[in-house]
C-alpha positions, 0 to 999 in steps of 0.5 A: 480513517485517512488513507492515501497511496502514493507510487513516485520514480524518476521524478514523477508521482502517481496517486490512487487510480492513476498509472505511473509511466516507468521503464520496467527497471526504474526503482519505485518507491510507495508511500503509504499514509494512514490516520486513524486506525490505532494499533492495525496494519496496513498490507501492500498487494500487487499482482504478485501477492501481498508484499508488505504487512507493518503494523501499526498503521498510523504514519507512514510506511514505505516500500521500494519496488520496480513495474518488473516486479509489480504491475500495480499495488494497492494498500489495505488497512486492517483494525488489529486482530483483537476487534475481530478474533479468529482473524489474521488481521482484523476487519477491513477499515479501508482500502486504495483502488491500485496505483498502476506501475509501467 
């Protein structure tokens, strides 16, 4: 499994572990990209909650965001509910430590 996270705004970029120094009301985008978990989801969470479910979670997915409304976000990726039956999205195939946002 291939899995990066990465939180870009006003020209600068911040990965996984790293904070992204914004004012609260800059506009965020997250990029997610995944390889190697045909047919799963990838979910965003934030302090907030989960934010974002897309499947499939190969290539990349994007989300828009400010540190007004998300003190970090992390992503998950999660084989499809068919490997794991009874579950909401399948088992856990990885997942980010949080990018930090403001």
């Amino acid at each position: 499994v291939e899995l990066s996270l990465t939180a870009t705004a006003g020209g600068r970029a911040a990965g996984i572990g790293e904070r992204l120094s914004v004012t609260p009301d800059l506009p965020i985008e997250v990029e997610v990209r995944v390889a190697g978990v045909p047919d799963g989801y990838v979910r965003l969470v934030t302090d907030q909650g989960q934010m974002l479910t897309a499947q499939p979670a190969a290539g990349a997915v994007t989300w828009r965001t400010t540190a007004a409304q998300a003190g970090y976000v992390r992503a998950e990726v999660r084989h499809a509910a068919t490997v794991s039956p009874g579950a909401p999205y399948g088992t856990m195939a990885a997942m980010t430590n949080p990018v930090f946002l403001g």
